[in-house]
Each structure stands twice: as C-alpha cells, then as structure tokens.
N, C-alpha and C positions, 0 to 999 in steps of 0.2 A: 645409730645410722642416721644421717641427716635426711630431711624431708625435701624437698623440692617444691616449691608453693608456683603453682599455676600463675601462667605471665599477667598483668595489669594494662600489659602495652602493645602485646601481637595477639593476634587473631590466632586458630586453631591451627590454620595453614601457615602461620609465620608470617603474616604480613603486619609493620608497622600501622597501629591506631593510631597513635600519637606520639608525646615526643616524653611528655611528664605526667606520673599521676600521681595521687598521693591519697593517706590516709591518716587519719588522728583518733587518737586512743589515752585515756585517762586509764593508770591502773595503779593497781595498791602496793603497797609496801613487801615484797618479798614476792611478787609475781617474777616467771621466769619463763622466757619462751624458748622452748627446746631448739636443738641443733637442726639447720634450716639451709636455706641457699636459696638466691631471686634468678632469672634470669635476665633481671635489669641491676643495672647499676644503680647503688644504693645509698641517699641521704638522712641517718637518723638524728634527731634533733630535740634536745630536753629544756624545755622553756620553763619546767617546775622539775625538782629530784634530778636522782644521780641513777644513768646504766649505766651499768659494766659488757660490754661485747667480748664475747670469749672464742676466739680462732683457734687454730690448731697453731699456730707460731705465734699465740699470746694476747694477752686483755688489754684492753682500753675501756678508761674508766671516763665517762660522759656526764659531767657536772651542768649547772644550771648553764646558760647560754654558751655552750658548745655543741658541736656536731660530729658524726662521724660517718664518714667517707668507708661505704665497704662496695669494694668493684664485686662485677657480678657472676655469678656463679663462685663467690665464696663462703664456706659452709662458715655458721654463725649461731650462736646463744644470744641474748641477753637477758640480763639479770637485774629487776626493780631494787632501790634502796630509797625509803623512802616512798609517797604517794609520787606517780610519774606521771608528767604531761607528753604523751612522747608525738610527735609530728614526723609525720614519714615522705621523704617525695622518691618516684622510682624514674630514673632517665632511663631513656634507650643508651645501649653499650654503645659507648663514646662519643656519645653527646655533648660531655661535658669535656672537653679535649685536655691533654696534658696532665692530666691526675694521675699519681703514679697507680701499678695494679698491684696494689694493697693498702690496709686499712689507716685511718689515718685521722685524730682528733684537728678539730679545725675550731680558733676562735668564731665566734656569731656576732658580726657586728650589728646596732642598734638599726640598721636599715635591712642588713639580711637577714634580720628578725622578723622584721615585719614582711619580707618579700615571701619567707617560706609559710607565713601564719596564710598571708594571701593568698598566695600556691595552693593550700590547703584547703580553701572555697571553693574550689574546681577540682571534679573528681580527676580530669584527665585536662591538660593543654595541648590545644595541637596547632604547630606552629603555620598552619594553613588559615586561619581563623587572625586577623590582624591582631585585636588587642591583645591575645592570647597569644604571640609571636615577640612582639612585646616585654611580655612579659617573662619571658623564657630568654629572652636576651638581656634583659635586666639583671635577673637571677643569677644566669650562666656567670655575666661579666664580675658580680660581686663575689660568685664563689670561686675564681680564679682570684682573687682579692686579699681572700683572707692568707691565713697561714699555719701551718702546724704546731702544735703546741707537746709539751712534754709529760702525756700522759697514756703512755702507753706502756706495756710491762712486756717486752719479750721473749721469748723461752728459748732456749739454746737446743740444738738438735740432739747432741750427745746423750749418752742413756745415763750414764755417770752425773751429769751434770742438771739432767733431768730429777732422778730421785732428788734430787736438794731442792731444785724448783716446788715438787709437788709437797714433799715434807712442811718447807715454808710457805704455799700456798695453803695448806691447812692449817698452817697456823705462823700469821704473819709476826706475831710477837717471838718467836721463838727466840730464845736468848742466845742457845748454844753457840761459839764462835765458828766462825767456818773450817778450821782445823779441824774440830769436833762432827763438822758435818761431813767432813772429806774421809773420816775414819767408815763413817755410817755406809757411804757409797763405794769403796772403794778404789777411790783416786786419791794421789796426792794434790794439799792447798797447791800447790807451783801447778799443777797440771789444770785443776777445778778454773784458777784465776786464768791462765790462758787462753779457756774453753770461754770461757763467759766473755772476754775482752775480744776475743774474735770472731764470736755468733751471735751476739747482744750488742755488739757496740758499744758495750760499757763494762765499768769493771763490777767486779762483787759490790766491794760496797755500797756503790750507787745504784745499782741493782735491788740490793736488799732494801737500802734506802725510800726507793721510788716504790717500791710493793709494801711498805708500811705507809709511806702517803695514800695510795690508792687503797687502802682496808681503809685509811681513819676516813678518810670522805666517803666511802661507803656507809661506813658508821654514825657518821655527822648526817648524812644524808635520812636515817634511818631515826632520828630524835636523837641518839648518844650526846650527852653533855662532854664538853671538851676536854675535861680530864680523864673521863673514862675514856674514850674513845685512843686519845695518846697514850695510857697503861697498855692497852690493847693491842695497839699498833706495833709494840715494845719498847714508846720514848720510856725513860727515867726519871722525867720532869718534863710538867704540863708548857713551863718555858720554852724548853728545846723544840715541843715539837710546833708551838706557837712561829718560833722565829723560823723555823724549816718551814713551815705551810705560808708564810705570809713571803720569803724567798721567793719559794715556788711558784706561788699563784696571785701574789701581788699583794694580798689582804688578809689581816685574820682571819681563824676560823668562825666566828661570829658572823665580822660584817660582811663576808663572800657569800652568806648565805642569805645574810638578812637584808641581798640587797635584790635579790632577785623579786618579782613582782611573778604573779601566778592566773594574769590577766590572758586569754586564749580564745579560739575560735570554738565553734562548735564542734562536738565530739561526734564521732563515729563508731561505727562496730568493728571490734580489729580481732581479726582471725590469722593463720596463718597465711590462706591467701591476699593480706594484704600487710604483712610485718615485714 
C-alpha cells in the first residue's frame, strides 16, 4: 500500500508556502524507497548513479544527468544502482505548465544542472521574494526546454501479457522466444504481439530490447564490468550490446559513465517526508 508523504509546500489548512522546495540525499548502492505518493509535483534528478522509478504502468530508469518528471499524486518506488546523488525539487501542481500527467525521463542540460544544484540551497522558493522569483522562472523556462528521452519500460494492462512482463522482469536475460512465453501464459504470439503493439506502443521485440538496456545500466551503474553486465542482459556478444547501448544513448558503456563528474551541493536528511 503506498504511503502518502506530508506536503513540503501547503500548510495544514491547504494554503500555498511557496511555489518550490527541495531536498538532497546521497545514498548507497541497493537502497530502495518504498511505494509512496507527493502531493506536489515531482522533479527527481541523479547527478551521480542510476534510479530506477517503478509505477504501476512501468519503470523509468534515471542514469547520470537525467531527470524524471513524476506528476503528483502519483504512487512511486525507487530503486538505487550504484552509490546515488539524488536532488529532489517539489512544485506546486501545475506550476510547471504543459507537462503531460505522467512520468516521463528528461535530458539535464549543463545549465539545468546547475539551476536544480542551486534550487537545492534553498529549502523552499517563493515566488514573492524577487531573486527567488527569478529564479523559479529561470528553472521553469529551461525545463519546458528540454525533452524526453527513451528510457522508459511500459507494461501493458492485459493479464496475459502481464505474466510475460513479470517473468522477464525477473529475469531480463531470459532466452526463451516469445512463442515459448505465449505457451507459459496462455495466449497466442499473434495475440501477445497485438496486446503489446497497442498498450506499449512498441512491438515485442523492442520491448524486450529496451528492458535488457535498462537491467545492463542498472548493472553498469552497480560496478558490473561490461561483459558481465551484457551476458546478464541476454546479449550474445559483449559487441552487440556495445553497438545497442552507444545507438541508444549516444556513447559506450565506459565513456557515458566515465564522464559524469560527482561534484554536488551539500547533502541533507531525506526521509520519506521529503523523497
């Protein structure tokens, strides 16, 4: 059952504080904060390591300079890979205008890096206070700026099509062809590939595809050496998944890691009244 974490931004009577606040939290390698919900709208942001945000209609997996966009009042996990820098900012609901209402990975450009590190000096901005007005329009205009990126994993609603989700979410390597998963579940592949092409927006294979990228950067993120990490995944050859991951994300597995820098503000105390 998800928890409900006390607002950062209204008073007990529901009246607006402010307009942003935020929190920052360093934590370790395999930390996971339980199933949750804000009642602000929510920016999470990994300047060091990789989360994973787990919905009830699927994961998003949050590598070094990206972000993720979760509207509020939506129930939420995440899951550490890797030691995690995480920077949290919380807007009042629909602050941030035109954001669709759901979750949604966003690149961090080298100036919205530093705007949300700054954001994070300030427990609260309120846009009554000049520089701090400022600086909340600054922010706003650069996160209308960016753009979404393809690292998200969605799950199909069907029950049929679900068993094959969770089977391969326990274990992304799984070889079996999806023939052989469609026997497991009881649908035919022609019906499985339908169900996925019309609730996913993608087909099977790209599906299965994108949920073996998102374990190997979890993995990568967690120390895994690159070979290991791609057996794991279920590439065949350390090549294949070299040329898939540098595709995807622009750069080998190596240099997308080794280029992030682990440079941050000061840390905070992060409980669930402020994740």
């Amino acid at each position: 059952m998800s928890e409900k974490c006390h607002s950062l931004l209204f008073s007990q009577r529901g009246r607006p504080l402010a307009e942003l606040a935020s929190v920052s939290a360093d934590l370790p390698d395999g930390h996971t904060i339980p199933q949750h919900f804000h009642p602000e709208d929510q920016l999470i942001f990994a300047s060091r390591g990789v989360m994973t945000l787990r919905t009830d209609q699927g994961s998003w997996v949050v590598p070094p300079m990206r972000a993720v966009w979760i509207p509020a009042e939506t129930p939420h996990s995440v899951a550490m890979s890797g030691p995690v820098s995480m920077r949290t900012l919380y807007f009042l609901p629909g602050f941030v205008k035109g954001f669709p209402q759901k979750c949604f990975v966003m690149n961090v450009t080298p100036l919205l890096r530093e705007l949300i590190l700054h954001a994070c000096t300030f427990k609260t901005l309120n846009k009554k206070a000049p520089v701090q007005k400022r600086i909340l329009e600054i922010l706003v205009d650069q996160l209308r700026a960016v753009y979404s990126i393809p690292l998200q994993l969605p799950h199909p609603a069907d029950t049929r099509a679900l068993r094959i989700v969770q089977a391969l979410l326990a274990n992304p390597g799984e070889p079996k062809t999806l023939e052989t998963l469609c026997k497991d579940c009881g649908a035919s592949k022609r019906t499985i590939e339908r169900v996925f092409h019309a609730e996913t927006k993608m087909t099977f294979g790209k599906w299965r595809q994108q949920l073996r990228l998102l374990h190997a950067l979890e993995l990568l993120a967690s120390g895994e050496k690159v070979t290991a990490a791609a057996l794991d995944a279920g590439y065949s050859s350390t090549s294949a998944f070299i040329s898939m991951f540098k595709k995807q994300l622009g750069a080998t597995p190596t240099r997308y890691f080794a280029s992030w820098g682990t440079n941050d503000n000061e840390k905070n105390v992060f409980s669930c009244n402020g994740h």
